[in-house]
Each structure stands twice: as C-alpha cells, then as structure tokens.
C-alpha positions, 0 to 999 in steps of 0.5 A, spaced: 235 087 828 232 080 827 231 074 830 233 067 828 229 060 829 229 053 827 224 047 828 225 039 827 217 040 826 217 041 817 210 045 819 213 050 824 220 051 819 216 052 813 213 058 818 220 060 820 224 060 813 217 065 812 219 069 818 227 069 817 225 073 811 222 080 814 226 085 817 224 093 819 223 097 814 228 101 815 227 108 819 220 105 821 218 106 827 211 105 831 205 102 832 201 103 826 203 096 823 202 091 829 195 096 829 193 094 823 195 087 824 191 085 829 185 088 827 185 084 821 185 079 826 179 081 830 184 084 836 186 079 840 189 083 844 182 085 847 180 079 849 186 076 854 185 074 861 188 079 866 195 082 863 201 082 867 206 087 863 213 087 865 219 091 862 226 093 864 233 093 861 235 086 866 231 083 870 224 082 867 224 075 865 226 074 871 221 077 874 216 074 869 218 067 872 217 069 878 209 072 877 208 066 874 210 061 879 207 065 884 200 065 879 201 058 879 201 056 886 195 060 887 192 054 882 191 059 876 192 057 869 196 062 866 200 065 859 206 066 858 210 071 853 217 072 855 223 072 850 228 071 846 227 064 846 233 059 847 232 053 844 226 053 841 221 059 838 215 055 842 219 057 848 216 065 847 209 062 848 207 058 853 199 056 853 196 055 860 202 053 862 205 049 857 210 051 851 205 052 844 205 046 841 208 045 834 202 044 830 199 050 833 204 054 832 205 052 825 197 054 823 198 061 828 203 063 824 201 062 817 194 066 819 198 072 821 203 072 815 197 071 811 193 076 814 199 081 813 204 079 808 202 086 804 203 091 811 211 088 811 211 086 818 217 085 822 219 078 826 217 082 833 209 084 830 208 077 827 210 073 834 206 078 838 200 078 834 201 070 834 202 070 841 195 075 842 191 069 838 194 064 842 192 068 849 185 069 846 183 062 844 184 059 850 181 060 857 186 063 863 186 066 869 193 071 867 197 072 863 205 074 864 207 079 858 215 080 857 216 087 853 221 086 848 226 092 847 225 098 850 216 099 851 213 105 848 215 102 841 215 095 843 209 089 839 206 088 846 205 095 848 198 096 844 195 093 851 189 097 853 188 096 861 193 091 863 191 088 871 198 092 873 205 094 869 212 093 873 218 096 871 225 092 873 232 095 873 234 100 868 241 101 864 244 102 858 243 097 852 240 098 845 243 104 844 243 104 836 234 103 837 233 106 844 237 112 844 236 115 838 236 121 836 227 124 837 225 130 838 221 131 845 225 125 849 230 126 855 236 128 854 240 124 859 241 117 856 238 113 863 232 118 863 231 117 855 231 109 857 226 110 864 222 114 858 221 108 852 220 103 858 216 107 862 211 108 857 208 101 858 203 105 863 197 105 862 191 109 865 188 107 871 193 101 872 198 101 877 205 102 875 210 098 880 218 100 879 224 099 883 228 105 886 232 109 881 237 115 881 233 121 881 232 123 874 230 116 871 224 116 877 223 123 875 221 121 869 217 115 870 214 119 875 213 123 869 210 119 865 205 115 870 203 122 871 201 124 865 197 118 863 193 117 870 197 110 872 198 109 880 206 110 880 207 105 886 214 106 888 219 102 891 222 105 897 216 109 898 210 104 896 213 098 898 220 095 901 223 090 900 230 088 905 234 081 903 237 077 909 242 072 908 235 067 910 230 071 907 226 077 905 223 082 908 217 085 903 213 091 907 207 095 903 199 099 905 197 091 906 202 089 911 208 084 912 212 079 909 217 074 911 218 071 904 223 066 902 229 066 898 230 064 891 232 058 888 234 062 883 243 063 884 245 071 885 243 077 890 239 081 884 234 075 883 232 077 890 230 084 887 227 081 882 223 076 886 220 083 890 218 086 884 213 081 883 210 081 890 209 088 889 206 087 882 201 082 885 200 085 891 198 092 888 193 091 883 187 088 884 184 083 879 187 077 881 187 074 888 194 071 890 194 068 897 202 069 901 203 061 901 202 062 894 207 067 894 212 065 897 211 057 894 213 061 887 219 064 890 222 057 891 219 054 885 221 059 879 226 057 875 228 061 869 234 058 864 240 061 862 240 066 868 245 064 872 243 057 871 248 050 874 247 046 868 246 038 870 249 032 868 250 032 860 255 032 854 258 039 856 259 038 863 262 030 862 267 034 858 270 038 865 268 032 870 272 035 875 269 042 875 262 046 875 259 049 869 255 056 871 250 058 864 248 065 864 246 070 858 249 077 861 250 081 855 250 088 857 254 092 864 249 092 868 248 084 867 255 082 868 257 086 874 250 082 877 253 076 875 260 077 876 258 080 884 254 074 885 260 069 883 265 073 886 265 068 892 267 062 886 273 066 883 278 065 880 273 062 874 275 060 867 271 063 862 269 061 855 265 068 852 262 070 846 258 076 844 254 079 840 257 084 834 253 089 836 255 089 844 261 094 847 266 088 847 269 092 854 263 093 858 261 087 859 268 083 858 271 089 862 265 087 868 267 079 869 274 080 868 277 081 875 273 075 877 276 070 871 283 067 871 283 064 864 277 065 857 276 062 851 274 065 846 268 063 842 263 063 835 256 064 836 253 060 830 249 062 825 250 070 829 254 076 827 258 076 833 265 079 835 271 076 832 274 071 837 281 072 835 280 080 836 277 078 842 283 075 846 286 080 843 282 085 846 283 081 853 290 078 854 295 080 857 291 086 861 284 085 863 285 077 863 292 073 865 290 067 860 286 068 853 284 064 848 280 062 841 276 056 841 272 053 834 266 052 838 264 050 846 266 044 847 273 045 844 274 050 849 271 045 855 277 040 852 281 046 853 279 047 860 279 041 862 286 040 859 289 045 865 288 039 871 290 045 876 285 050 873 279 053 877 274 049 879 268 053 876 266 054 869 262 060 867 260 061 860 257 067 858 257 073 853 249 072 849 243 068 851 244 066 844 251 063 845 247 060 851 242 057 848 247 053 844 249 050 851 243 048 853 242 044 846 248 041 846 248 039 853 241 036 853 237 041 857 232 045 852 226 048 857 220 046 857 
C-alpha cells in the first residue's frame, strides 16, 4: 500500500520523489521499524504536549477536527496529524495551528530518510516520524493525533500515555491488511477490527468509544481490560441524543445542551459527541463548555460532506449545487447517502479505488441517484470506468456513463438542463482532492 504526493516546492519534491520509492517489504508487520527509527531521532514521541489519539474505521478525522477546534476556542495552541491528505502532503502535519511550512517540511524529511535509509522504512513510518519531530520542536498545548489504518500495527501507536484514546464508528475496510489471517485474534470480522483499533489503549488513559454491537464492545471491553485503560463507554459512561436544533450531551460531569455542527450529515453530530467526551474525560487539559460548544460550530473538515464554493467546477453547472464527499467504503456511503436522501434524485459523478468492493459503496448511493458518471482517478490504480457503468447500468442506476475526467462529466450534466438540481462527487478522498485543486479550494 502507498500513498502518492507532489509539491511545487523543488525541496519538498526532492523529498517526496524519495518517499515515492518506499513500500512495505512484503509480509512485514510491526513496530520494530518506526522503534528503530525514532530512537535513532531521540524519540520524539516522548517529548509531546498532551496527545489526543483518535482511531475508527469512519469518523476520526471528523472527530479530529472537532477536538481541535474545540482546543482552539478554549485559547490552546494545538498539533495536528490527520491523513490522507488531499491536496497537499503538508496538510498530515499542522504545527501549532498551521499547515507545516514547506522548507521545514523538506529539511524534516530528509533527516528521517537520512536517519533511516538502511532500515527500509514504509511512506506511513517516514511521515510519522517527521510528524513526532515536528510535535517535539515546537512548544503546544495538545496535540490531535489521527491513527492511519487500523491501530494496533499503525506508525502512531508507539504513543506511551496519551492524555485519552477515542475510537469512532467501526465497520469493514482494509480487509486485505486488517483481517488477515493471525494466530490469537477474534474470528468475527467487526470483532477482529474492534481489536486492531482498540489496541491504541493505553495503561491508565481513558479509552472513550461509541456504542457497538455486543461482540465488537466486548472485545474493546476486552483489550481496555486487559492493558489497565478506563473503558469510557457510550451509553453507560456518557450520552449523547441529536435533536433537530441540538445535542443533549450528559456524563458523571453534568449536562450539555450543545449546538449542532456545521459540518452537513446527522453522523457529524456522533462524531462531534465523541469528541466531548474525550475532552471531558481525561484530565489533562481544561476546556470550558463555551469553548466546547464554539468548536462544534467552528470545525471544518474537506471532503466530508463538503458544498463546494464558487469555482472552475462549479461555474461548469451554474445551475446546480455540488456536494464533495470522500465515502469509500459501506458504511460511509449509507451515511452519506442517508444524509442526502432529503436532495434526491442527485447526478452522480464516481470513481473508486481498485481495491474497494465496487458494489458496496456504489450499491449504498444508488437508491439516491438518478444519473452517474463514471470517472479516472488520476495518477491512482482505480476501477475501470467502462466496467463501472457496466456494473451500474441499467439495474442499480437508470442512466450511466464514462467521462475522461471531471469536468467532462460536469459538461455532461450540465448538458441535461431537466436534470437533478444537486451533484454529488464521490467514490475516493483521492478523487476528491482533485475536485478540490481543480476548483480552487486546497485546505489550508
């Protein structure tokens, strides 16, 4: 598995020709390699402001997003490590607040492949290690720590004692690295996820989750157990009900009446809950309930259900509005499409990962949409969009077709003046962070 980045900066590029070269030897799993890595480095890791580590199959970013902004309104200078990134490799490493600069980014990089050049480190340990020295060298008051697959195997979990572990919602994805076959993990496939991402906890740090079906909490109960980690359960520890106007959030502490997200979709309310209660039960770092509730309001987080602004993609359906959204699995797309079932029919323009069940999460948007188009995602291995429409057309989606690219497939829609009023593109946050170059709009 590898990731793919490019920079205008020739420094940062010379870096991440570098980092495009390294893949996972194949069958090595473990820590061993980003251990070795870091003590080579000093062991950054050692030395961060408060750590806030966040794993879930959907959700964490999300829920990231929300622990920061609520950090932030409290008046805290905060880290950031969340991932893929869209656009740009900076955006995996916010330094107090901002994205890492480009020059820093080029020097960090190099002394970690430098460092480790002869241990044949993967793209996910270079990034976590450059990210680590980052959080040491610069002076914060938290940091938000996004896990990047699964938990117990993931670069970021050589984390001794975060200030509090979260675990958001759970379902299947990266079966091929996650459900592998392993000696003395659970059978059931949820319960074999609940335990690579559960395996973040930590002795003596709280472990804050949502509520899952009773052989996935089992096993987080399990684990939590087992290493000495406050299982904080939703539920039973802390509740959480989404009104039409609010959200009731109650725990040991007392009651919140707490504004709804900015953020589109019923699931962000889940998401923003979460984060409450990870704030609300560690102890290291004070957040008031103002604050809290300014950071619903004030989180933002691309490509999740985003409304794209004014650009070059949207001026090509000027008569129509463009939902951006990275659902890649199942689970994802029956959220989203849930939360736009109020907007269908919608025209679709899709494009998925090669290595994503085709009918899961085409299968989960159809009964929303009225048209697709089928599309490439460049410079990445990706379902063909000819056996895509295929797939799709006649049964699962009245009207499908193929487009070399996404403004083709706008000027297609755009061509259907009695078309749906609402575009959706979906498929892959990779697809998506092409939308977002293309129409002007790269996070900052």
């Amino acid at each position: 598995m590898k990731d793919f980045a490019i920079s205008e900066n020739p420094a940062v590029q010379e870096q991440l020709d570098r980092l495009g070269h390294l893949t996972v030897p194949q069958g090595r799993f473990g820590l061993e390699t980003i251990t070795a890595m870091l003590a080579r480095l000093g062991d950054p890791q050692r030395h961060l402001p408060p750590v806030f580590h966040v794993a879930g199959t959907n959700g964490k970013g999300s829920t990231c997003a929300f622990l920061r902004a609520m950090l932030e309104a409290q008046g805290l200078v905060v880290h950031a490590a969340t991932k893929p990134h869209l656009v740009r490799y900076n955006e995996r490493i916010r330094v107090a607040g901002k994205l890492i600069d480009d020059n820093w980014l080029a020097a960090l990089l190099r002394e970690v492949l430098d460092a480790s050049d002869d241990l044949d480190p993967s793209f996910f340990e270079v990034t976590a290690a450059a990210t680590f020295l980052a959080f040491a060298r610069v002076p914060a008051d938290a940091c938000v720590i996004e896990v990047g697959l699964g938990g117990r195997l993931d670069a970021t979990n050589v984390i001794a004692s975060p200030a509090v572990c979260g675990i958001a919602a759970l379902g299947i994805d990266h079966e091929s690295f996650l459900l592998r076959p392993e000696a003395g993990t659970p059978d059931d496939p949820l319960a074999r996820i609940a335990f690579e991402k559960a395996s973040i906890a930590r002795p003596g740090s709280p472990l804050v989750t949502q509520a899952y079906a009773p052989a996935v909490g089992a096993e987080i109960a399990r684990i939590a157990e087992a290493v000495g980690a406050p299982h904080v359960l939703r539920g039973r520890d802390w509740l959480a009900e989404t009104s039409a106007t609010s959200i009731a959030y109650r725990d040991r502490n007392g009651s919140l009446k707490l504004p709804l997200p900015m953020l589109a979709g019923a699931h962000q309310a889940e998401n923003a809950a979460l984060a409450v209660a990870m704030l609300r039960h560690q102890n290291v770092v004070t957040v008031s309930p103002e604050a809290v509730a300014s950071g619903i309001r004030a989180a933002r987080w691309p490509a999740r259900l985003q409304l794209l602004s004014p650009g070059p993609l949207t001026a090509l359906v000027p008569s129509r509005t463009i939902w951006l959204d990275g659902a890649h699995n199942a689970d994802a797309a029956t959220a989203l499409a849930a939360a736009l079932a109020d907007k269908a029919p919608l025209a679709l323009v899709f494009a998925l990962m090669a290595n994503r069940p085709l009918h899961d999460v085409l299968g989960a948007l159809a009964p929303i949409v009225a048209e697709a188009h089928i599309v490439p995602i460049p410079g990445h291995a990706h379902h063909d969009p000819l056996a895509v429409a295929a797939f799709a057309s006649p049964g699962l989606i009245p009207r499908c077709t193929t487009a070399a690219d996404i403004p083709e497939a706008l000027r297609q829609i755009a061509a259907y003046p009695d078309g749906p009023t609402t575009v959706l593109i979906a498929g892959s946050l990779y697809l998506a962070g092409e939308v977002l170059k293309l129409n002007e709009e790269v996070p900052d």
